[in-house]
Backbone as a chain_set.jsonl record, in Angstrom:
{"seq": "XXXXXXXXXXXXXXXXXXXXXXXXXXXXXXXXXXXXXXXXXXXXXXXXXXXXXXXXXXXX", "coords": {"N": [[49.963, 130.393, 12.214], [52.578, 130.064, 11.18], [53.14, 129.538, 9.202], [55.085, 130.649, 6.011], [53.518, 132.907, 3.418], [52.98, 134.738, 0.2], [50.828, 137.146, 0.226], [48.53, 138.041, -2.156], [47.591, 141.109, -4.454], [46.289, 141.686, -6.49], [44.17, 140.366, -8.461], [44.936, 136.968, -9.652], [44.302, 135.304, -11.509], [44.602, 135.329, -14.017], [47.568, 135.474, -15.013], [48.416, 133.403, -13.652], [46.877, 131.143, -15.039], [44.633, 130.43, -13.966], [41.623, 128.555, -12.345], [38.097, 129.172, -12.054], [36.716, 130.348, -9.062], [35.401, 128.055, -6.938], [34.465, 128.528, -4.483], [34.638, 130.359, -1.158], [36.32, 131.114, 1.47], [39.205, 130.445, -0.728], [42.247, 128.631, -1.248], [45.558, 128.79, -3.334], [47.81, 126.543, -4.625], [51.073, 127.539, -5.617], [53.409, 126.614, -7.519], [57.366, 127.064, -7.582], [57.193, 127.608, -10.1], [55.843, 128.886, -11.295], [53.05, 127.285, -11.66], [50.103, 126.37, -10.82], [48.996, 124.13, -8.456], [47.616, 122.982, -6.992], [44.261, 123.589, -5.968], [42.558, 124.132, -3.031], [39.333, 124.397, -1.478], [37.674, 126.341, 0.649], [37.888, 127.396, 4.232], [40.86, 126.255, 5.847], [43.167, 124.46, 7.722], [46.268, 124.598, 9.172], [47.512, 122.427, 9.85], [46.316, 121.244, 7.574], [47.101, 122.385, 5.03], [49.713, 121.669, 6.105], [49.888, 119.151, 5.439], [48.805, 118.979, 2.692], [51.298, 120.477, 1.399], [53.459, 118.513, 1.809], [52.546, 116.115, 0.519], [52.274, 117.243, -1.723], [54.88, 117.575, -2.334], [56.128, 114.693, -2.039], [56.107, 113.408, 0.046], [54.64, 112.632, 2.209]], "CA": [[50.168, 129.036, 11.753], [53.898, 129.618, 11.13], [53.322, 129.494, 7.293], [55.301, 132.162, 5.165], [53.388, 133.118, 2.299], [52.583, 135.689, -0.162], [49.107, 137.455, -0.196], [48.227, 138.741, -3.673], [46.567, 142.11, -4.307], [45.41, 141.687, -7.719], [43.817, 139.07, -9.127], [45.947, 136.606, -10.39], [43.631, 134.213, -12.521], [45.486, 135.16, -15.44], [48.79, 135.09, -14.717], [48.4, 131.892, -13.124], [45.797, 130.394, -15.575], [43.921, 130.298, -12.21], [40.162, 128.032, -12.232], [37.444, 130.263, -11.381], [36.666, 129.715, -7.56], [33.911, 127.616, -6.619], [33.681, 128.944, -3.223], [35.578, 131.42, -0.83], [37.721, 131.716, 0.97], [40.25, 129.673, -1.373], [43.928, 128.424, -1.019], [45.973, 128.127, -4.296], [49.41, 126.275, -3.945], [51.545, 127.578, -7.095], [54.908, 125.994, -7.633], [58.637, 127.588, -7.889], [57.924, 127.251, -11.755], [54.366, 129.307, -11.297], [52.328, 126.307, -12.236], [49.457, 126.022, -9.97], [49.235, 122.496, -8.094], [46.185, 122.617, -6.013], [43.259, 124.38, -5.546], [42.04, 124.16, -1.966], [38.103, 125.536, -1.212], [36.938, 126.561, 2.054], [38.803, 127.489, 5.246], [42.045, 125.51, 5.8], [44.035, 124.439, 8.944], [47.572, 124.849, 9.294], [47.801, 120.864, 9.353], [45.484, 120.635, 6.006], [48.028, 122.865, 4.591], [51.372, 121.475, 5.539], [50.118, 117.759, 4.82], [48.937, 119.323, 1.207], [52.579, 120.685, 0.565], [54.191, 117.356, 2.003], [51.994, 115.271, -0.424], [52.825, 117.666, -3.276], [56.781, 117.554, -2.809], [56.55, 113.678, -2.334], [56.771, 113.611, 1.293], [53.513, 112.288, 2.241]], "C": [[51.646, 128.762, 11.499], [54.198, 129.209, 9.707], [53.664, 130.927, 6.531], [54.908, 131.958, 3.812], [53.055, 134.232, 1.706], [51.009, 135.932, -0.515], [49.8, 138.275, -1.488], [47.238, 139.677, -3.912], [45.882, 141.973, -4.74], [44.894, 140.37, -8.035], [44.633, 138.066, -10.027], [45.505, 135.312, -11.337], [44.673, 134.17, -13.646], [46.756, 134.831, -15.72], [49.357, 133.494, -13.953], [47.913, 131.036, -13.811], [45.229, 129.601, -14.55], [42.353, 129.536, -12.74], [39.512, 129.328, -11.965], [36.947, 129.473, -10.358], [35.917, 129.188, -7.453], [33.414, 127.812, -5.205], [34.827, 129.944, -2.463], [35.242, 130.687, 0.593], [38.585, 130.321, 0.0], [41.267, 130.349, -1.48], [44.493, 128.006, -2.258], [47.511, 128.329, -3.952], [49.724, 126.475, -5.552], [53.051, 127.372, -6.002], [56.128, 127.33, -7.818], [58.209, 128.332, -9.304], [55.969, 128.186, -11.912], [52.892, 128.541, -11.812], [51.197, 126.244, -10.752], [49.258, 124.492, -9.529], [47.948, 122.191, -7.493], [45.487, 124.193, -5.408], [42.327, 124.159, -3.886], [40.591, 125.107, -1.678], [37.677, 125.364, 0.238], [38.135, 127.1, 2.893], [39.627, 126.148, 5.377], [42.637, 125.665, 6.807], [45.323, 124.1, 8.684], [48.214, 123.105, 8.769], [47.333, 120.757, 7.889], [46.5, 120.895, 5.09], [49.451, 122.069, 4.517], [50.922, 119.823, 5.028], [49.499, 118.038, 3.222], [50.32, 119.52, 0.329], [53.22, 119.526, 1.006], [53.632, 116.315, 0.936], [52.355, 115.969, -1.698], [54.184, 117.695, -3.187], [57.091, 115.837, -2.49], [56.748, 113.427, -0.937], [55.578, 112.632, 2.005], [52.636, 111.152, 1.791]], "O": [[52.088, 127.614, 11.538], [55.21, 128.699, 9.228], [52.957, 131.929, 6.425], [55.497, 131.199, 3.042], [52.725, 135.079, 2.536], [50.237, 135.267, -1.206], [50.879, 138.814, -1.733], [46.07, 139.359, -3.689], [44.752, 141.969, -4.252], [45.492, 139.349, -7.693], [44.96, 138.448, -11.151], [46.303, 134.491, -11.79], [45.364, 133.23, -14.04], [47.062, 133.997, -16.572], [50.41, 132.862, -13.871], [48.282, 129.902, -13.505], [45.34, 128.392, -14.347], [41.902, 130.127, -13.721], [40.117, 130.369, -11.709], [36.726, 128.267, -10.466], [35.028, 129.805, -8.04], [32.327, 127.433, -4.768], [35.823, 130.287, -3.1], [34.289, 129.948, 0.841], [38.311, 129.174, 0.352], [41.535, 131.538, -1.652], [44.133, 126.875, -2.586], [48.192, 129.233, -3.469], [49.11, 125.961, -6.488], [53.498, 127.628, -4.884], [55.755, 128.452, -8.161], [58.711, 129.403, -9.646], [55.128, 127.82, -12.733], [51.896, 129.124, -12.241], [51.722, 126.05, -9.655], [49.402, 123.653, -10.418], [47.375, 121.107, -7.601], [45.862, 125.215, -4.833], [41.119, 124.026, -4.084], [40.661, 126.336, -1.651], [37.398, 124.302, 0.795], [39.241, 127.249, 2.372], [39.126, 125.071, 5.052], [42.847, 126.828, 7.154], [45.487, 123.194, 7.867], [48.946, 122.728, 7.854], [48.039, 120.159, 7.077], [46.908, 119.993, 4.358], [50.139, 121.836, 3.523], [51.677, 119.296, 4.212], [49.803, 117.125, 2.454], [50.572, 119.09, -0.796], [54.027, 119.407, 0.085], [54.519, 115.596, 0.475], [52.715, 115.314, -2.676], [54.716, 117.895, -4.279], [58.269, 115.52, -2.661], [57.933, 113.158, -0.74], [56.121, 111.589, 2.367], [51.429, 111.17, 2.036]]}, "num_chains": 1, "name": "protein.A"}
């Protein structure tokens, strides 16, 4: 898809004050500032994705 991101080993509910999932697979967009912004459930296309981060930086 041409998206650089980090996978996470551990569970990061806590450290994030993460939701608990309501379905799998799920996409969570956390900020610079580790604030989570959006919870995404289900499979996700490359487009769903970048027009999610263009609508969260104001772009959109």
């Amino acid at each position: 898809m041409g998206i650089k991101f980090t996978v996470l080993a551990q569970d990061p509910a806590e450290q994030y004050s993460l939701p608990p999932s309501e379905a799998l697979p799920v996409t969570y967009i956390i900020d610079d500032k580790g604030k989570m912004r959006e919870q995404l459930l289900g499979e996700q296309s490359a487009a769903t994705v970048i027009q999610k981060l263009k609508t969260l930086r104001g772009e959109g």
